[in-house]
C-alpha positions as CSV (number, residue, x, y, z in Angstrom):
1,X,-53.4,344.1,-107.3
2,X,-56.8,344.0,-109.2
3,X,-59.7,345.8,-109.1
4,X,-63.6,344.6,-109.3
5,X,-64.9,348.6,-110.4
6,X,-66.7,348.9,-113.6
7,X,-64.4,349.2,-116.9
8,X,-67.3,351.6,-118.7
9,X,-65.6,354.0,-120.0
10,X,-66.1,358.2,-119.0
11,X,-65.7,361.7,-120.3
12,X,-62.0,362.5,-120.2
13,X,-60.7,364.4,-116.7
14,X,-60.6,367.9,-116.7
15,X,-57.0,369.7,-116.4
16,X,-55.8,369.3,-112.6
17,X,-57.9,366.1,-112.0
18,X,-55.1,364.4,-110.8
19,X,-55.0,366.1,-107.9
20,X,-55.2,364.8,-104.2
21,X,-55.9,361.4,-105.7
22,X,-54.9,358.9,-103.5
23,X,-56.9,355.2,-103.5
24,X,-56.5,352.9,-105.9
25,X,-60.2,353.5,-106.9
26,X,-59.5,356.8,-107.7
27,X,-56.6,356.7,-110.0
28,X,-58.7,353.9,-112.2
29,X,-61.7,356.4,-112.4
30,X,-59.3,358.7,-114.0
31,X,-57.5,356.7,-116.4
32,X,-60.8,354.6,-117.1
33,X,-61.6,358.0,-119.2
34,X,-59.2,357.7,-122.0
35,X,-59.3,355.8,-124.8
36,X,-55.5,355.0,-124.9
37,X,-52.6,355.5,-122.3
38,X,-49.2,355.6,-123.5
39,X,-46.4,355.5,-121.3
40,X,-43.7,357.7,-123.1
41,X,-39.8,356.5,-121.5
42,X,-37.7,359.1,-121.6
43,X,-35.5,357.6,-124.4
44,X,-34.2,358.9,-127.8
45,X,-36.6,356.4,-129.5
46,X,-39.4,358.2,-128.8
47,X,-40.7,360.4,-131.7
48,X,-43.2,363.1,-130.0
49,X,-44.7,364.3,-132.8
50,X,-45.7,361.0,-134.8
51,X,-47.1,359.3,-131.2
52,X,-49.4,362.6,-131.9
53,X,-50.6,361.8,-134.9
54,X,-50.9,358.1,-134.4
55,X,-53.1,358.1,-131.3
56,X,-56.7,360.1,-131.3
57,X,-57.5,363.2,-128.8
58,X,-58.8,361.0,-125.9
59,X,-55.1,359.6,-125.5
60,X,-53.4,360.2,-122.2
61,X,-50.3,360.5,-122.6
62,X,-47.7,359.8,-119.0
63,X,-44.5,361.4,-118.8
64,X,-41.7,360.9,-116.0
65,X,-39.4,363.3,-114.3
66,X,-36.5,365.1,-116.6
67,X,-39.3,365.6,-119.6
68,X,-36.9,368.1,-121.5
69,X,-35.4,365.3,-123.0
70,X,-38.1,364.0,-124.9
71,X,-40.4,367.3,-125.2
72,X,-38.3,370.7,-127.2
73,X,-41.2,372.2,-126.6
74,X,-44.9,372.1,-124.5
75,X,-46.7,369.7,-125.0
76,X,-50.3,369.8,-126.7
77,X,-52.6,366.9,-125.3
78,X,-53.6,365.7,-122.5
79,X,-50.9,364.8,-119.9
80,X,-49.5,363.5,-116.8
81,X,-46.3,363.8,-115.1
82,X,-44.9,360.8,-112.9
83,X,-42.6,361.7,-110.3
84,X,-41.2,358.9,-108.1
85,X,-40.1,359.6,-104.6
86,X,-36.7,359.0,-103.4
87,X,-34.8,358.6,-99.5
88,X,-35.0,362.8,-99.8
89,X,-37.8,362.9,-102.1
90,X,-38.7,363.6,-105.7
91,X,-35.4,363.7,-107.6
92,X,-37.2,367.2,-109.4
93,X,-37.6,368.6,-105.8
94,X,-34.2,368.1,-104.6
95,X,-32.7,369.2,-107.7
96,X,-35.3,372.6,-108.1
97,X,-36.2,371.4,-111.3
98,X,-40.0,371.3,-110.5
99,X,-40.7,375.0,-112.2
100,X,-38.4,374.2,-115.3
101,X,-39.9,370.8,-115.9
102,X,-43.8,372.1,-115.9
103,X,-43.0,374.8,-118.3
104,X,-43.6,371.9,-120.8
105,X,-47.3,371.3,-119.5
106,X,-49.7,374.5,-120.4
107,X,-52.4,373.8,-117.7
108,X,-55.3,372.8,-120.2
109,X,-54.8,369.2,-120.9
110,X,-52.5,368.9,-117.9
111,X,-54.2,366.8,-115.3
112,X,-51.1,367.1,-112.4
113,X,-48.2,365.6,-111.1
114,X,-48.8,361.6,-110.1
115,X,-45.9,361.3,-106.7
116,X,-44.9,357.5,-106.5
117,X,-44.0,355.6,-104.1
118,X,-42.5,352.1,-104.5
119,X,-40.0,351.2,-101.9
120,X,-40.6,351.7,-97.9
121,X,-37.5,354.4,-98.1
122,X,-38.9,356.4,-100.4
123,X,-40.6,360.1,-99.9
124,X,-43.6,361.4,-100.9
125,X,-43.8,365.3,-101.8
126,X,-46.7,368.2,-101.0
127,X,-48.2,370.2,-103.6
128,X,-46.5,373.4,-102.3
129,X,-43.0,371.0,-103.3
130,X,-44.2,370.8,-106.8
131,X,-45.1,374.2,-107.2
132,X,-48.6,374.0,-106.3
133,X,-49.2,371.7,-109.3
134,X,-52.8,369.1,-108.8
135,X,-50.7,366.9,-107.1
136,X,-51.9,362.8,-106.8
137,X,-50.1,360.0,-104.3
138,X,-49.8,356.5,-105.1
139,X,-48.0,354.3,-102.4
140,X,-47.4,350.9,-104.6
141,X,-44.8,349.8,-101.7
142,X,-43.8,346.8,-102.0
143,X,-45.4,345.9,-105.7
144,X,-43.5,343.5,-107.5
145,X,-41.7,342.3,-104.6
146,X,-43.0,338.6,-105.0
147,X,-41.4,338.5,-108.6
148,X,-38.5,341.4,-109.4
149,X,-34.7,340.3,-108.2
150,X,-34.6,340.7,-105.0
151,X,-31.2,342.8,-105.1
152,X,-32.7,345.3,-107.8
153,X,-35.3,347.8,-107.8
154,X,-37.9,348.0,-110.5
155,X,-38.3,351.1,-113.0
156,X,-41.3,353.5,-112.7
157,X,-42.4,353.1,-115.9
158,X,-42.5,349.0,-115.4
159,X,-44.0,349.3,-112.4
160,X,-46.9,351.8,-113.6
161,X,-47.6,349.3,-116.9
162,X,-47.8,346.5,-114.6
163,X,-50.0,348.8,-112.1
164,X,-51.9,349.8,-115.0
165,X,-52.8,346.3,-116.4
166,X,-54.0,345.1,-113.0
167,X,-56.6,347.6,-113.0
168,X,-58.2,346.0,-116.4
169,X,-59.3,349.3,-117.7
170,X,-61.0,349.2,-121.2
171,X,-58.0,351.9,-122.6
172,X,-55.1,350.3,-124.5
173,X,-51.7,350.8,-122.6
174,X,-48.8,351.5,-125.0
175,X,-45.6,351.8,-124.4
176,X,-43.3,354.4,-126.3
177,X,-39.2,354.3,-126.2
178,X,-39.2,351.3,-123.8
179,X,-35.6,350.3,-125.3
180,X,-33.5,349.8,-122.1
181,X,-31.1,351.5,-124.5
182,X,-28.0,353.4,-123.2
183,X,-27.6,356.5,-125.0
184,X,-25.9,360.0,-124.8
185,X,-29.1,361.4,-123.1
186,X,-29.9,358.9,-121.2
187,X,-27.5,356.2,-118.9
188,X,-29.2,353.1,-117.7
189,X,-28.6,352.9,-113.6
190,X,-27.4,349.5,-112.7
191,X,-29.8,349.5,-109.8
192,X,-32.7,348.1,-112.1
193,X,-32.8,344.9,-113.9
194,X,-33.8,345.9,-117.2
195,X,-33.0,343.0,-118.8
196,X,-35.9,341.2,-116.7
197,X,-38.1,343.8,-117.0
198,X,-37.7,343.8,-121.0
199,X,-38.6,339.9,-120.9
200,X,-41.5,341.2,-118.7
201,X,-42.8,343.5,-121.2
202,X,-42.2,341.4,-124.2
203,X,-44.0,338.8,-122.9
204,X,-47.0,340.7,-121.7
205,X,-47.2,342.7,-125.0
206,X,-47.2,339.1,-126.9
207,X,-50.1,338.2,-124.6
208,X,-52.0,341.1,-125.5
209,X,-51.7,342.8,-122.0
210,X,-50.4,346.0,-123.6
211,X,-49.2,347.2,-126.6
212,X,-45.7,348.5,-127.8
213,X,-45.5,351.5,-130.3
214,X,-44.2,350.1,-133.4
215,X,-44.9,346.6,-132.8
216,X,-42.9,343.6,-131.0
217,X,-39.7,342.4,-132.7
218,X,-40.7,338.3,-133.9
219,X,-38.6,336.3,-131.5
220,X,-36.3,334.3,-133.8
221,X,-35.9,331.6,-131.2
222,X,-39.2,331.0,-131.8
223,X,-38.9,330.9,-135.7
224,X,-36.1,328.1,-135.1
225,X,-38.6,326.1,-133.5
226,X,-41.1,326.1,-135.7
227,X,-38.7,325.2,-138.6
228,X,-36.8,322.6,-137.0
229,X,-39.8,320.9,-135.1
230,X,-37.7,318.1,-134.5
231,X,-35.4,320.1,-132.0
232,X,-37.1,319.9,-128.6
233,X,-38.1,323.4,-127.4
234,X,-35.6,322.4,-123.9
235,X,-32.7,321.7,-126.4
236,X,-33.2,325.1,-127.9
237,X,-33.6,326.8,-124.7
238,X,-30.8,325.4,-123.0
239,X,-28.4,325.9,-125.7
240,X,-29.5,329.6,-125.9
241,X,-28.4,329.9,-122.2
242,X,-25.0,328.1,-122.6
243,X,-24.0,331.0,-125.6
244,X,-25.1,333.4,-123.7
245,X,-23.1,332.9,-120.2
246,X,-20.6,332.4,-122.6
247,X,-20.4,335.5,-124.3
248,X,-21.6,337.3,-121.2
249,X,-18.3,335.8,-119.5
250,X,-16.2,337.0,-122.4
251,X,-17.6,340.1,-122.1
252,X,-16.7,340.7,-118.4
253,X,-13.6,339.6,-118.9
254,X,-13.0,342.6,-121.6
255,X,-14.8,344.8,-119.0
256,X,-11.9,344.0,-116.4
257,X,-9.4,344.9,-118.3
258,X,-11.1,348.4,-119.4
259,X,-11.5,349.0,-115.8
260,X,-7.5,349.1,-115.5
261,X,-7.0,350.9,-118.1
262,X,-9.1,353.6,-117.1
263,X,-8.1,354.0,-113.8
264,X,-6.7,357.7,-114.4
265,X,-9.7,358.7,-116.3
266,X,-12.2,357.8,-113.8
267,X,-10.1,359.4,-110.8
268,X,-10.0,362.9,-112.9
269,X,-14.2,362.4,-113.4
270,X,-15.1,361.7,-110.3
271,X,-12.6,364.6,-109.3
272,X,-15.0,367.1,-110.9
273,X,-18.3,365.3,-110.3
274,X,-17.1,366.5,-106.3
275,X,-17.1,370.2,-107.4
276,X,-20.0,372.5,-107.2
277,X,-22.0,372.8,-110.4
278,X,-23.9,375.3,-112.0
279,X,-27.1,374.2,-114.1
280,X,-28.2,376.1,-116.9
281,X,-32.2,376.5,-116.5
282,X,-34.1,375.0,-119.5
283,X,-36.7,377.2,-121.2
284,X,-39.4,375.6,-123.9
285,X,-39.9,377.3,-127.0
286,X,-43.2,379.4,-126.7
């Protein structure tokens, strides 16, 4: 998905811009006005404060969904919140955490909510649902489709860089926390295959198609190469993928047995997951 509009570059959107954007034309007129555009993952490798000062004032920076895990308090900048649709709609709307999630955007720099779409099943929300926020759709149904595993379902922030890139705008795109890291925060869902997407985003950050905060890790297959030319670049690659089903197969085999053993465990969790819970409302420092 490309796009043939002029790449000069504008005066940065006003607060609430975002809103009732629909057409691809649209959404590039409003990102062609920033200088960078960083895609901040909702990971605990993503430090706020120095992506603050590292970037200048015309940087836009994109958040998605559950923000209070990355943001103690509101965030000074300019802003955008992603919110993917689901079968019943925006996981924020179905959970009522729309109010408690925008307290982290004061309405200055905030341009609005962006509601995605990237699978046929999934719901776009109304303003009113977000509550009233400059609300923007973007129906990207069926993008990546001739590419991502066909039994998995691609992350919003891969599909945005991607998206993003297509559009050739003259910002830089950056990506922040993109670790496909499971941590206490955050769990990574099986339904997205993030070890392809990392290979993805490696690749098109060593290309030059976008830029990851705090550089790319050097490949040290790579290095091997170059210092033992006289291996052939097949050799190398093949042998790579014999360790790995090999440890991968190990490491399943382990997995099995930790699924027996935990048999109890699980039974008492999901026990409790079936009861009704009570969320504590989350309130950013003023």
């Amino acid at each position: 998905m490309t796009s043939d509009i002029s790449t000069s570059q504008t005066d940065t959107p006003p607060a609430g811009a975002a809103g009732g954007l629909q057409t691809q034309a649209q959404w590039r007129a409003l990102f062609a006005g920033f200088s960078h555009i960083i895609l901040v993952a909702n990971s605990d490798a993503v430090n706020i404060d120095n992506l603050r000062k590292t970037y200048p004032a015309t940087t836009l920076f994109v958040f998605f969904n559950k923000v209070y895990k990355v943001l103690d308090r509101p965030f000074s900048g300019h802003s955008i919140l992603v919110s993917r649709g689901g079968p019943k709609g925006a996981n924020i709307v179905r959970l009522g955490e729309v109010e408690e999630v925008l307290k982290f955007f004061p309405k200055d720099d905030f341009l609005g909510i962006l509601n995605l779409r990237v699978n046929a099943d999934e719901k776009l929300n109304t303003p009113e649902e977000f509550a009233g926020a400059a609300t923007g759709h973007l129906d990207l149904t069926g993008f990546g489709s001739d590419f991502y595993p066909q039994a998995k379902v691609p992350t919003s922030g891969f599909v945005l860089a991607l998206w993003l890139c297509d559009l050739k705008l003259p910002a830089t795109i950056v990506l922040a926390g993109f670790s496909a890291r499971r941590s206490e925060k955050w769990r990574v869902v099986s339904v997205h295959d993030w070890a392809f997407e990392q290979v993805f985003l490696r690749l098109f950050a060593r290309v030059g198609k976008i830029t990851v905060h705090g550089g790319v890790e050097t490949n040290a297959y790579a290095t091997l190469a170059g210092r033992f030319p006289e291996i052939p670049a097949n050799d190398i690659a093949m042998t790579i993928a014999e360790v790995l089903s090999e440890r991968v197969g190990n490491a399943n085999a382990e997995i099995d047995k930790l699924i027996s053993l935990t048999n109890v465990i699980r039974a008492t969790d999901n026990f409790f997951r079936r009861l009704p819970k009570f969320r504590k409302k989350r309130v950013p420092p003023q």
